[in-house]
C-alpha positions as CSV (number, residue, x, y, z in Angstrom):
1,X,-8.4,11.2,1.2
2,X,-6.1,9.1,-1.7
3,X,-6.9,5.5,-1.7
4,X,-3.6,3.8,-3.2
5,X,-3.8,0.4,-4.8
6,X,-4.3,-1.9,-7.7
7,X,-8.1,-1.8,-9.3
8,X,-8.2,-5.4,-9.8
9,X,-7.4,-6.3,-5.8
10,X,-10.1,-8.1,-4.0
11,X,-8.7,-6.1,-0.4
12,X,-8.7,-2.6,-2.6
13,X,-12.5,-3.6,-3.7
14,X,-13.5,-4.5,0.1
15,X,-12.2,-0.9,1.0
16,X,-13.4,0.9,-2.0
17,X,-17.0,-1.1,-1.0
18,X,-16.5,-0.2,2.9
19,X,-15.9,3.5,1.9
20,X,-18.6,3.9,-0.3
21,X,-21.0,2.3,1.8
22,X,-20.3,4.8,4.7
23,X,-20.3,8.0,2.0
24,X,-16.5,8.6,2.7
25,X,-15.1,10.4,-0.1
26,X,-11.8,9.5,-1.9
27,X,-9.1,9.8,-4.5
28,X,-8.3,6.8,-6.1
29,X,-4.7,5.7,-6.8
30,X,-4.0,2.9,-9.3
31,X,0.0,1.9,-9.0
32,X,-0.6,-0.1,-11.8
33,X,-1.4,2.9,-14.3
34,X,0.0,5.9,-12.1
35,X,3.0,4.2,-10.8
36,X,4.1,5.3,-7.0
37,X,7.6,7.5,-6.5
38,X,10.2,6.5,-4.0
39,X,10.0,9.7,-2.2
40,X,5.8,9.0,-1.8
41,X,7.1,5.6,-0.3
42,X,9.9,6.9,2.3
43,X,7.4,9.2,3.2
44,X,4.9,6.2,4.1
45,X,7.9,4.4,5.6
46,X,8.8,7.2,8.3
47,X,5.2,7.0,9.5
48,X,4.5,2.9,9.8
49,X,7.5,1.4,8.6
50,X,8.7,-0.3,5.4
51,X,8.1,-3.5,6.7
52,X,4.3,-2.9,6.8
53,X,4.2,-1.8,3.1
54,X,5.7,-4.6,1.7
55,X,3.8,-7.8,1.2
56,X,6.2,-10.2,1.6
57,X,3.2,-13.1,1.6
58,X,1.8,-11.8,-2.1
59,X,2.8,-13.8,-5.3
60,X,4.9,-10.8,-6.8
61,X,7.8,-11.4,-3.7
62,X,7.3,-15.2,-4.2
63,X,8.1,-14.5,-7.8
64,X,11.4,-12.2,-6.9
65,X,14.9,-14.4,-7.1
66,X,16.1,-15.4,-3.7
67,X,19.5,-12.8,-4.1
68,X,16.8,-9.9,-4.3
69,X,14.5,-11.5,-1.8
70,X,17.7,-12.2,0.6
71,X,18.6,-8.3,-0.4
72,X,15.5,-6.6,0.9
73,X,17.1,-6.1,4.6
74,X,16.4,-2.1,5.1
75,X,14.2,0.7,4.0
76,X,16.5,1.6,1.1
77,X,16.8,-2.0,-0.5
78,X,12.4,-2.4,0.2
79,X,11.8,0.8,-1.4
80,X,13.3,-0.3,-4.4
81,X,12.5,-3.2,-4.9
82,X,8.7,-1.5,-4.3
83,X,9.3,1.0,-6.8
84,X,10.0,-2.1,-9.7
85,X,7.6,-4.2,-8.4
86,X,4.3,-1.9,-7.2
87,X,2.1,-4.9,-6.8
88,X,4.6,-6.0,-4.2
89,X,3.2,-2.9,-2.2
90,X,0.2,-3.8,1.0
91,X,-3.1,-2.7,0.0
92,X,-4.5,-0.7,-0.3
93,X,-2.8,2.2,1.4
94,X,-5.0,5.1,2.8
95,X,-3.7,8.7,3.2
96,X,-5.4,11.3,4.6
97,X,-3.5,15.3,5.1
98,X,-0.8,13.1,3.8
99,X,-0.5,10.7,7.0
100,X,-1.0,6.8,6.3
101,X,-4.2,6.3,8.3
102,X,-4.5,2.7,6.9
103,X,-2.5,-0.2,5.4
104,X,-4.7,-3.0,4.3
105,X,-8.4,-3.5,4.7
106,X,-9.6,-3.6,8.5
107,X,-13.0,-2.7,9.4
108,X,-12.1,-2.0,13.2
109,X,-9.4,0.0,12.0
110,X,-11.4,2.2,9.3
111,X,-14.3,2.9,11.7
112,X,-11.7,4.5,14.1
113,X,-9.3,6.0,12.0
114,X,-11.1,7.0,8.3
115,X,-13.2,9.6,7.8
């Protein structure tokens, strides 16, 4: 399993916490220092959509300029604009036998999916 995230994130620490606590070993992924590739992130966006990777309710979009905001209208445009601004990405993202189990910190939803 590869935990993808940003250290300093209080949802990444709830999950690293949650994952501990139920002795579920991981792989963590810091975008910060390891950076994410654009094929990583289409691969992500076949399985639950760019939409649901990009936090459009974060500070990093609120800081893009309303032409890029206004741009981000399709995979394509999202994953860019992801790939220059990684702590625009929803996190943390959870992969297991690369498939996105998890977007985000949900206990319900770690309890029946990660394991």
């Amino acid at each position: 399993m590869i935990v993808y995230g940003i250290k300093n994130c209080d949802t990444v620490k709830k999950a690293l916490t949650w994952l501990t606590a139920h002795k579920i070993a991981f792989d963590f992924h810091d975008y910060k220092t390891q950076s994410i590739t654009e094929s990583k992130l289409k691969e992500w966006s076949s399985q639950v959509g760019w939409e649901a990777l990009l936090n459009k309710k974060g500070t990093t979009w609120r800081k893009l300029d309303e032409k890029t905001q206004a741009s981000v209208t399709n995979e394509k445009a999202a994953i860019a604009v992801m790939v220059a601004n990684t702590s625009i990405i929803k996190r943390p993202v959870i992969e297991q036998k690369n498939k996105v189990v998890a977007v985000g910190f949900d206990e319900k939803v770690y309890r029946e999916k990660v394991r």
